[in-house]
N, C-alpha and C positions, 0 to 999 in steps of 0.2 A: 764544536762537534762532540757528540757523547758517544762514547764505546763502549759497548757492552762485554765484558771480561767473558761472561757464558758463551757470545755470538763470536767475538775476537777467536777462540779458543774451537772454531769451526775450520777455521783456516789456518791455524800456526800455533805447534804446541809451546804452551805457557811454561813447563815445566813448575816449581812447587813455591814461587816465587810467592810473596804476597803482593793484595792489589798495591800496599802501598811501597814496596819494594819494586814490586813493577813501573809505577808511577814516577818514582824517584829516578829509575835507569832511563826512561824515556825524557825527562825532563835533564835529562846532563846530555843528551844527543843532541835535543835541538827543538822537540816538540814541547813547551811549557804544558806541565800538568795543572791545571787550576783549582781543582778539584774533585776527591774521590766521593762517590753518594753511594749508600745501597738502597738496591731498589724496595726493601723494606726493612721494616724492625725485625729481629727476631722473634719464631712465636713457634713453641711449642703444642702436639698433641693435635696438630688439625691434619684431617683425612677427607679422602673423599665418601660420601655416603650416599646412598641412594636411598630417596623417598620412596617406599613402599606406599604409604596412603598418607591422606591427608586429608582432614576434616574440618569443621570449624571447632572453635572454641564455643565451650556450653554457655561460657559465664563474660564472651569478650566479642563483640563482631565484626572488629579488627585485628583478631589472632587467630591463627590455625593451631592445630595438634595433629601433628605429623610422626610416622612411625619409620625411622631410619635405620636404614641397615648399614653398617661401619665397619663390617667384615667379620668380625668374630661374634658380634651379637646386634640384635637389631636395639635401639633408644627410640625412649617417646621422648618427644621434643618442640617447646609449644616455640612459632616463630610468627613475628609481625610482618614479613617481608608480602608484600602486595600481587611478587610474581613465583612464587614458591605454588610447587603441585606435584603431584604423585608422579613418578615415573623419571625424575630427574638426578641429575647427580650434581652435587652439590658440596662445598666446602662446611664441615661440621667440627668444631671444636668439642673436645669430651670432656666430659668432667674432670678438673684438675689442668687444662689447656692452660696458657699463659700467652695471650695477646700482647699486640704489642701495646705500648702504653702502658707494662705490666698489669694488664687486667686478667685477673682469673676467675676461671670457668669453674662455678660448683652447680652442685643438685640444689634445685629450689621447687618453688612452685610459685607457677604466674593465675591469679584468679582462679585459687585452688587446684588448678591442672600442673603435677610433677610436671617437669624440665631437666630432662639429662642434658644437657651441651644445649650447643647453639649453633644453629645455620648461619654462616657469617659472609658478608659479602666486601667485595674485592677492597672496600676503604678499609673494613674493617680489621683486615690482612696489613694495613700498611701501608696499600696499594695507593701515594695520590690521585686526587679527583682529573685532575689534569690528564691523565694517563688510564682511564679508565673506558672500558671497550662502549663503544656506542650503545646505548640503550639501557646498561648495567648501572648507571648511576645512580639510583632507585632503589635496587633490589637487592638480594643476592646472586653470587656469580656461579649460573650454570655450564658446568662443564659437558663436552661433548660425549656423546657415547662410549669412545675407545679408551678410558681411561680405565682404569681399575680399581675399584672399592674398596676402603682399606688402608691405601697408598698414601704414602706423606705428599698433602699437595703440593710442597717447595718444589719435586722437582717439574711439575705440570704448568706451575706458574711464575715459573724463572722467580721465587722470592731468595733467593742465596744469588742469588747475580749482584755484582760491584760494578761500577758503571764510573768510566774517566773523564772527566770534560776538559778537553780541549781548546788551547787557549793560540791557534793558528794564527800564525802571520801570513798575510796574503800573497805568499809566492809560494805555498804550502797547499794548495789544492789538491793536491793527491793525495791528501790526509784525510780530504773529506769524506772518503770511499772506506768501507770495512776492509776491502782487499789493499788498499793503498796503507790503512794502520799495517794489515797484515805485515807487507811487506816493511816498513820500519821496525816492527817488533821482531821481523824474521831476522830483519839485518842486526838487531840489539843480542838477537837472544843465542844467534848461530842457527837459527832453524830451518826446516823449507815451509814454501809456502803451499799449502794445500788448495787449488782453486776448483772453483765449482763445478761440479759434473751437469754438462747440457745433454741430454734425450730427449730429442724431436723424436715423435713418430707421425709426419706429414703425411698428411692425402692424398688421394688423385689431383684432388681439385688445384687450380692456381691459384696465386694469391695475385697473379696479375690481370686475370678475370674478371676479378673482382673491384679493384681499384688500380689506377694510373695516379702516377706522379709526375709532376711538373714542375719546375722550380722557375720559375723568373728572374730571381732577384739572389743569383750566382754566387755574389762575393757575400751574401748573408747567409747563404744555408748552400754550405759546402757538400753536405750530404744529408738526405732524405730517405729516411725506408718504410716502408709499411707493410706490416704483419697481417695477416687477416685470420680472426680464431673464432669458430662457428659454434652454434650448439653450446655455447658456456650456460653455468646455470648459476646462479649471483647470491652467494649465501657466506655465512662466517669464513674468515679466511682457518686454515687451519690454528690450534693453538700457541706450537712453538714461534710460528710468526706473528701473531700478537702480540706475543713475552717481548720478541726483539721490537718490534716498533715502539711497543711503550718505552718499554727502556730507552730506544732513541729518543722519546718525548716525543712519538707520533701518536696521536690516536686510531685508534683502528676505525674501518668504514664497512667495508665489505673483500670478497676474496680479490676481484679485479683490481681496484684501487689501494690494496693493501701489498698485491705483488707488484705493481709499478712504485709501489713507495718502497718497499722492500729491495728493490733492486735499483734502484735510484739511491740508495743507499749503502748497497754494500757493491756497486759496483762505480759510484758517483756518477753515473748519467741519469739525469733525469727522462721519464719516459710520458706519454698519456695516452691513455685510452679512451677511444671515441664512443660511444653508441653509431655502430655503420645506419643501423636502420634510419635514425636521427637524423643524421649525416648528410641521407638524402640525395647524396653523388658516385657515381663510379670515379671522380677525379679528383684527385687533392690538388690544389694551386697552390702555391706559396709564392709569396708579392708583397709588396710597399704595398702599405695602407692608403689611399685617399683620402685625401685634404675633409674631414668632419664624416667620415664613416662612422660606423658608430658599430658597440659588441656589448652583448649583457655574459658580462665575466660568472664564476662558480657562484662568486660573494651575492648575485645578484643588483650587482652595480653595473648602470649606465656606462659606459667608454666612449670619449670621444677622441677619434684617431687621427694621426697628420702622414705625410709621407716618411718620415721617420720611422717610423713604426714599422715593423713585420709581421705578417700575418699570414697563417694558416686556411684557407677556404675550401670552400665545396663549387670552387670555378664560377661561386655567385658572390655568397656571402662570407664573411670573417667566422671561423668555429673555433678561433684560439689565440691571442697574442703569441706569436712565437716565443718559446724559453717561461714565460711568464706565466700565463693561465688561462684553462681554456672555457667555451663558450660554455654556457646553460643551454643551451639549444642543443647540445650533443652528449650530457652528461648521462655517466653510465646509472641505470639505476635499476631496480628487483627487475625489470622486467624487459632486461636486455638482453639478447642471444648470441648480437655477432658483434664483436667488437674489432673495431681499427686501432690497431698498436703502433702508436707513433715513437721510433726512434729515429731523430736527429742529430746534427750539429750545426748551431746558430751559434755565430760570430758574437764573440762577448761583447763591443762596443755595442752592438744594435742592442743584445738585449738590455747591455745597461740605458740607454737612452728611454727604454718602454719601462723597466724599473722608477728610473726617475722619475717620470713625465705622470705615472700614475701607481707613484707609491708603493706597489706592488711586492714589495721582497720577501722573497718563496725561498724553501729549501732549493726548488727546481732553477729560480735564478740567481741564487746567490754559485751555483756552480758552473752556468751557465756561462756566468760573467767572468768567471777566474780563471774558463776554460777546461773543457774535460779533455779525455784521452781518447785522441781519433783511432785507436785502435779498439778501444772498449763499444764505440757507440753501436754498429751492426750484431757484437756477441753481446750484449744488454737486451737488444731486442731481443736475440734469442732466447736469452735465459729468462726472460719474463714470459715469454710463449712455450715454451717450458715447465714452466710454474702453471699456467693458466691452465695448460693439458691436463695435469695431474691434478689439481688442487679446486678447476671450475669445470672437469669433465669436457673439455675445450678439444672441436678439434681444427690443431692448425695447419692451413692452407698452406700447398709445397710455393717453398722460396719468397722473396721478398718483392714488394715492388719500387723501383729506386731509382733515384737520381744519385748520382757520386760523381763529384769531384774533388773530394777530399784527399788533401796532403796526411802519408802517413809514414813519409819518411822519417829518420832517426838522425835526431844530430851527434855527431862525432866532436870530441874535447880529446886535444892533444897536449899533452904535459910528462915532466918529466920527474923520478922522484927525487934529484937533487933539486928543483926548483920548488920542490913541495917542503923538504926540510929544510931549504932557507929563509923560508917563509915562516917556517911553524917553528924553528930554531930545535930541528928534531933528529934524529937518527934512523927514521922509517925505512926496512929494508926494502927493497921490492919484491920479495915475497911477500910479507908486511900487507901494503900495499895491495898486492892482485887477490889476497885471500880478504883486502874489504873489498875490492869490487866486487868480487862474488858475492860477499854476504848480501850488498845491495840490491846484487840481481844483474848489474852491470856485465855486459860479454867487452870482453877488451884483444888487443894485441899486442903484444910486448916485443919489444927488442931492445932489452937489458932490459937499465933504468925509461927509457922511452916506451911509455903508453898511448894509443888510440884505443878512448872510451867510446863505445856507441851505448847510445843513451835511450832508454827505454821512454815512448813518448808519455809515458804517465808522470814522467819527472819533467813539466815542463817549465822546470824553474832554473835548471841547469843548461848552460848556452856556453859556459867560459870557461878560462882556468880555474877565477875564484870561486866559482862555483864548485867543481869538483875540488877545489885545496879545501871548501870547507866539508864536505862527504867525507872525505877521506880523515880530516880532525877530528867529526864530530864519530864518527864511529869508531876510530884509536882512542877518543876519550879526551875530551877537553881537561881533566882534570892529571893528566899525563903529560899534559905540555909541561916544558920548565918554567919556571919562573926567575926571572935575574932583574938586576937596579939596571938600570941603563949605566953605560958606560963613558967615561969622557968626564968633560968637565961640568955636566951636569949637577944640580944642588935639589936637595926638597923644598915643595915648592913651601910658598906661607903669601901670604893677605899684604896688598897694600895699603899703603895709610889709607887713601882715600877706602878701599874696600873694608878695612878694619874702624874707620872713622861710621862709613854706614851703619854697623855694627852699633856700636857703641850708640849712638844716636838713636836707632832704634828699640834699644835697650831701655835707652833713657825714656824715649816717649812711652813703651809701655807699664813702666815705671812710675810716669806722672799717672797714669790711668786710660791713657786711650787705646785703640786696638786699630790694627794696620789695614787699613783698605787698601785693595789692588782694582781700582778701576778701567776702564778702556781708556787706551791710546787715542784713540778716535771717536770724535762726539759729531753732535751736527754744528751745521754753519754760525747757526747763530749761538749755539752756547761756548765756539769756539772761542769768540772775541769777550764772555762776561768776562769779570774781575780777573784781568790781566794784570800782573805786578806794573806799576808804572816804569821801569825801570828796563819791564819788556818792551809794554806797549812805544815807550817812543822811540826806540831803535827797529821792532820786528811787530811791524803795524798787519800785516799781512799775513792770516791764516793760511795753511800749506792745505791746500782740496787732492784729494785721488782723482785721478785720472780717471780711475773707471771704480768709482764707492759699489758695494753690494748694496747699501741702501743709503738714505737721508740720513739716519742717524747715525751711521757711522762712517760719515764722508768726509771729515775733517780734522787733520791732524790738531791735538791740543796745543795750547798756549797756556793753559794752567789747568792745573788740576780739581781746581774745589769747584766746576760746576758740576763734573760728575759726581762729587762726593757728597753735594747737597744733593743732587737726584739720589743716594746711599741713602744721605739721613733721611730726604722724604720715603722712602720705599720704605724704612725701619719703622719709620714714625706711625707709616699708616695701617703699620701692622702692632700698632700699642706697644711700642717700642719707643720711649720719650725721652729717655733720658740718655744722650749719646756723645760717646767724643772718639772720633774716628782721626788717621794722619797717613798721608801717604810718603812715600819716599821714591818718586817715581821722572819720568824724563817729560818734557814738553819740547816741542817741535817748532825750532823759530828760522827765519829766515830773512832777508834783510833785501831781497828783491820782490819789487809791486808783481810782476809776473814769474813764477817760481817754474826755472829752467835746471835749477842745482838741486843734489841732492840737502834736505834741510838739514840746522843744524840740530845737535841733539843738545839738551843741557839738563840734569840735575835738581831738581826743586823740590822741596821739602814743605808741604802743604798739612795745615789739621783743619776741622769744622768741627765745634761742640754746639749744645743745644743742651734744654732741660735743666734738670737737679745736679747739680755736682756732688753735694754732700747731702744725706737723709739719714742725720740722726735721730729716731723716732721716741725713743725713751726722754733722750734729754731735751727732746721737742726741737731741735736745731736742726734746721733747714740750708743748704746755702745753692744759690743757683750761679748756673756760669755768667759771668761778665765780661766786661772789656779788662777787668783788673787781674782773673782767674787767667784769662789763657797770655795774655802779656806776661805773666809770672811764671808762666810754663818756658814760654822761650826767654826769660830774663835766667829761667835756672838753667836751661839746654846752653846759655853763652858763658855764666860763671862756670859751668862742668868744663866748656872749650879755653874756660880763659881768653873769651874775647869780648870784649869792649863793646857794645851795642848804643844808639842814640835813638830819639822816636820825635819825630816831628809833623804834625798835624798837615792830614794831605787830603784833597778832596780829588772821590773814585766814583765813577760810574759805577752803580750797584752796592756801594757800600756808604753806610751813615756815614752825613756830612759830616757832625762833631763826635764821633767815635771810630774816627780810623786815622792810622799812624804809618807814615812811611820807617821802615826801619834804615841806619843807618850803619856802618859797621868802616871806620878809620874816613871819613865823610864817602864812601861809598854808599849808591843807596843798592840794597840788598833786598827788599820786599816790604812786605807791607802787614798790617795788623790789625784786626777791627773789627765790627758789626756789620752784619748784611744790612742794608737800607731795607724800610720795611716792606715796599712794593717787592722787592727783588724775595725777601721772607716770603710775601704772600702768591708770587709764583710756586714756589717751590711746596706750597702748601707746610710752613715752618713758622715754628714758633722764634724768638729770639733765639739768634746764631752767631758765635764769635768766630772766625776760621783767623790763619795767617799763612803766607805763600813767604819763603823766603828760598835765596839762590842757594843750594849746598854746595856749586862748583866755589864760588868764591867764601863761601864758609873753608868748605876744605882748603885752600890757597892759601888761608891766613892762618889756618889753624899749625897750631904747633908743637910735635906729640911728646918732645924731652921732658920726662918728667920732673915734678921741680918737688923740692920738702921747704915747707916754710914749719919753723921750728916754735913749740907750745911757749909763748911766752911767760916768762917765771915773775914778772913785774905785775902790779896792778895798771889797771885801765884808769880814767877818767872820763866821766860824757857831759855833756854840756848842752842843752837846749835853747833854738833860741827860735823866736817869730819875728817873721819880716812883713808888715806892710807894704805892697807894690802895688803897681798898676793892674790892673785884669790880664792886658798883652802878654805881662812878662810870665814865662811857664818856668814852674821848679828846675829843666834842666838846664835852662839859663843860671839860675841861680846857684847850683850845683857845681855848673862848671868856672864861675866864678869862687867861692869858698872853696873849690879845690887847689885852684891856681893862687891863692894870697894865705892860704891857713899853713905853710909849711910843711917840713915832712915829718911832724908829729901827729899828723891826722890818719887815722887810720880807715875810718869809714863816715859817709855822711847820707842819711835818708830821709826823707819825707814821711812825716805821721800823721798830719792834720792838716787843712784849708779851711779856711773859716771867708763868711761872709754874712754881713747881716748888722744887727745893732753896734752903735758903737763903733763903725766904719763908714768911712764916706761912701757913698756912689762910684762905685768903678774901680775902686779899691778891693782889695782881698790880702787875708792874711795866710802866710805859709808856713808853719812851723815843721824844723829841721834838728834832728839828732846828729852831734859832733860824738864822736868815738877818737879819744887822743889813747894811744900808749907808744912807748919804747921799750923793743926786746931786751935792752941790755941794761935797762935801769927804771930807778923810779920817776917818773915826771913831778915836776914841782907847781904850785900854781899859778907864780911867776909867769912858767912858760904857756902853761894852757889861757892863760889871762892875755897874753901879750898875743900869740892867736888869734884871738877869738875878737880883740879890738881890732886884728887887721881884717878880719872878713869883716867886720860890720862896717869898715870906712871905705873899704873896697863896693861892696854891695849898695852904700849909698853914694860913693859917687859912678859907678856904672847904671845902676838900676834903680836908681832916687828911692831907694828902701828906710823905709824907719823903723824901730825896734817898735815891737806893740807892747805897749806898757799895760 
């Protein structure tokens, strides 16, 4: 909702507040300020003038030389504008003006013809395009006759107007109305509310003469009235209501269509006007649409209609979607005289279902839907038949023609104010108290502390107590409540392991270099069961489906996470995004029954996918791309940060390379898995080589262990010792590993793999492994003695477990 500070300031005085001091007070009651805009730059030195004559240019066939009068003396003043001519009044900056954009106005000469000032139109002012009156987007902006030559045009075209935008929650609909701001800003500021003076002067004639209402379809259109306004004559609406509807961000049309919009907005009912002639009936119907009826809407769009739907007719055909928009076949235009003024009240479910069904969302149904104020809707009609009198030379037909049986009764909220400061933890007296319901507008009756509120139906958000406990807070001032620690044996709160271990781990992965995907929970059927940890799949074989999916692709609770994340990297990729390492920290959905009656279980899994270049040093020409060694080494560092023990033993997965994927192990638990997508499964996903790994975080965190520990710098030297083992092909380095760890003693401090050899000088089926020994003791120096007498027991252990020989 935008508010206009100049329009707001129609109905309730502002006093000397600033817009943004205003803005601030309203957003601590309860209505969030989003934003303050002015509706232009500031811009000195512009007046209105009027064209005295105007000629062409001698030396341009696209410029005039116009002679303008700006009150104290006339200017010659050459302008390119296409709808500039004598007799007009006009926006004219003078020499020395200062536009906005800081553009200044001096004396020049355009194709040797002087130039005092410039005829400026309404962009040029500041004015956006958006917001610019129908047909002026072109030209310059000609003002109407009654204005005064001379006069600063800010105050002719609301440019000092500050305009609020409104950031409404939807039980807030009586905010959407200029009188409904009124009333919060009366209630914020102490003020009254000034509401708008109606003078009918009605005819002989009826308005029930002329048209009959009929309603059918009861429980959708509670009430129905129709105005009848003759002899209109269909021309600009007057000025100051152009100023406000732009500033609303309406554009203006004409005076009919600009007073239904106009009062549809400061009064929140939406209203329309028919062309009667168009029309073509003495009868208005209102009824459920039939099954493929069909309506050409304003837009010029096709409708097609079901019994859902509400509709307005001529007791033949459809002239309106009820609440939503109405037909081309009765649109008001130049050369209309009598118009049908439709005000109603349609049932907000119906109108939301014709929203839905055909997109449609209008100022007129978005209030529609939230519900107006059954007591506004018959004084709407008035005040726009009102408007039309004075403003279209209208004249309207005595009384209304109507169906009514609209609820306009007032709900009552009974409370007391010791139940209101036990709540708010306050001291509110009850005078306090009855001097806010007044400000609200609220009539109440008191006996003591006991109130019965009767509730003005324009507050139809208010039904309970907590409703009015918060009216009565937010207008004492939420920032007056106390504030205290809770009491008892409460503590502040802090992070658990497992929440502080996420932490950490995510730290860590951003750290390695990758960046955090948040994928969907829900994929389709079939990318549910891809690259399932094994660990799942043979316990929780069985994807969990919705009951009732909104679509295929999102019908199915997950069982791992990297099939959505390879649709990430392909989505990246194919936007020349190549080089990517993505990880999620997220939950998948398992469940242990073939037909799923329970709710699933949730679990914890920690998934990456990389692709592309890992490293691109370009100076020193070094390249390195991901492999199965690169992201293995990511989670080899993530388990030394945990201090936990990891194993990887060779496992064969659907969708992932047969000899480049590792089940992971963690105290012989298997815990996930590690590896290359198989190439087929690459070439769905339209992907180039991809490493991912799925490991369990619940059983990470289970064994993780947070007491920090200090292992102290040792003051001794190290020793290392090298050695290569020829073995069979079968036998893998963690075999061998875990054998040199269990016979080398507890002089060993570390042992690694740096080389595999195969090729000359080895048999057939053979391969060699060479292995870094790291001996020291903190507390002294090692001798060779001891590193020698080591280093014989792993080598007689290794050949007789793993028939190894040294390679000479």
């Amino acid at each position: 909702m935008l508010v206009s500070l100049n329009w707001l300031e129609q109905y309730v005085n502002l006093g000397n507040d600033t817009p943004e001091a205003l803005a601030e007070k309203i957003t601590k009651t309860g209505i969030e300020v989003d934003a303050i805009h002015h509706v232009a730059q500031k811009s000195e030195g512009v007046v209105v003038g009027y064209v005295e004559d105007c000629y062409g240019h001698p030396n341009a066939d696209k410029l005039n030389v116009c002679d303008v009068n700006v009150g104290e003396e006339s200017l010659q003043i050459v302008c390119g504008a296409p709808n500039v001519a004598k007799g007009q009044k006009v926006a004219v900056a003078l020499p020395g003006a200062v536009l906005p954009g800081n553009f200044k106005i001096k004396k020049t000469k355009l194709r040797g013809v002087e130039s005092n000032g410039m005829i400026c139109s309404l962009n040029e002012l500041g004015i956006e395009e958006a917001y610019l009156p129908k047909g002026s987007e072109d030209g310059i902006f000609v003002f109407p006759d009654d204005v005064e030559v001379g006069q600063s045009i800010t105050q002719y075209l609301n440019l000092d107007d500050v305009i609020l935008e409104f950031d409404l929650t939807p039980n807030r609909s009586d905010a959407l109305s200029m009188l409904g701001v009124a009333y919060e800003v009366a209630a914020i500021l102490d003020e009254e509310v000034k509401l708008p003076l109606i003078e009918l002067d009605e005819s002989n004639e009826k308005a029930t003469d002329y048209i009959d209402v009929d309603v059918q379809a009861k429980e959708d259109n509670p009430y129905y009235g129709a105005f009848m306004v003759k002899n209109i004559t269909v021309k600009p609406s007057p000025l100051w209501m152009r100023n406000y509807l732009m500033a609303a961000g309406i554009r203006p049309i004409n005076n009919v269509v600009d007073i239904t919009n106009f009062v549809l907005l400061e009064y929140g009912q939406p209203l329309h006007a028919f062309d009667y002639d168009k029309f073509n009936a003495k009868q208005v119907l209102v009824r459920r649409a039939t099954k493929d009826e069909t309506i050409n809407t304003l837009d010029d769009q096709e409708r097609v209609l079901n019994e859902e739907h509400l509709v307005i007719t001529n007791g033949e055909k459809p002239t309106a979607i009820a609440g939503v928009m109405g037909g081309s076949d009765s649109e008001v235009d130049e050369s209309t005289t009598t118009v049908l003024l439709e005000a109603a009240y349609f049932e907000p479910k119906r109108v939301r279902r014709a929203v839905k069904d055909h997109q449609l969302r209008s100022e007129s149904s978005a209030r529609f839907e939230k519900g107006v104020d059954p007591n506004r809707v018959k004084e709407a009609g008035q005040r726009a038949a009102s408007l039309l009198q004075t403003y279209a030379n209208g004249q309207v037909l005595e009384g209304v023609s109507e169906f009514d049986q609209l609820d306009r009764s007032h709900k009552q909220v009974e409370f007391t104010s010791a139940r209101v400061n036990a709540r708010l933890g306050t001291s509110i007296s009850d005078d306090q108290i009855g001097i806010i319901l007044d400000k609200l507008g609220f009539t109440y009756q008191q006996d003591g502390e006991n109130f019965v509120a009767t509730i003005p139906t324009r507050r139809q958000d208010i039904v309970r107590f907590e409703d009015m406990l918060e009216e009565v807070a937010r207008i004492y001032g939420y920032d007056q409540l106390d504030y205290t620690l809770p009491q008892g044996a409460q503590q502040a709160g802090g992070l658990t392991q497992k929440q502080s271990l996420k932490r950490y781990v995510k730290s860590y992965m951003e750290g390695a270099g990758l960046m955090e995907a948040i994928t969907y929970s829900l994929t389709s059927e079939a990318r549910s069961q891809q690259l399932v940890s094994p660990e799942v799949a043979s316990v929780h074989p069985t994807p969990v489906r919705l009951s009732m999916p909104m679509s295929e692709e999102h019908s199915t609770l997950r069982l791992s996470a990297l099939p959505e994340m390879l649709a990430t990297l392909s989505y990246n990729s194919a936007r020349k995004q190549q080089d990517l390492g993505f990880y999620e920290l997220g939950s998948v959905f398992v469940s242990k029954e073939l037909n799923v009656t329970k709710q699933p279980e949730e679990q914890t899994r920690l998934a990456a996918a990389l692709t592309g270049q890992w490293l691109t040093h370009a100076w020193q020409q070094e390249v390195k791309k991901v492999d199965f060694f690169l992201i293995k080494g990511v989670l080899e560092g993530l388990f030394e940060r945990l201090g936990v023990k990891a194993t990887y033993k060779p496992v064969q997965m659907d969708g992932m390379h047969p000899g480049r994927t590792a089940q992971i192990y963690i105290d012989s638990v298997p815990v996930g898995f590690v590896g290359q997508i198989h190439p087929l499964t690459q070439k769905a996903y339209n992907l180039k080589e991809t490493y991912v790994f799925d490991i369990d975080f619940d059983h990470l965190a289970t064994v993780y262990d947070d007491v920090p520990r200090f292992e102290k710098i040792a003051r001794y030297p190290s020793i290392s010792r090298d050695v290569a083992l020829v073995v069979d092909e079968s036998v893998t380095a963690h075999d061998l590993i875990e054998t040199i760890e269990q016979h080398a003693g507890h002089l060993l401090k570390s042992v690694h793999v740096f080389d595999q050899y195969q090729g000359d000088n080895l048999e057939d089926g053979k391969k060699s492994l060479a292995f870094n020994l790291l001996y020291l003791d903190p507390d002294r120096t090692l001798t060779d003695d001891e590193v020698e007498a080591s280093y014989q027991a792993i080598t007689e252990a290794v050949a007789k477990e793993h028939q190894a020989s040294l390679r000479s």
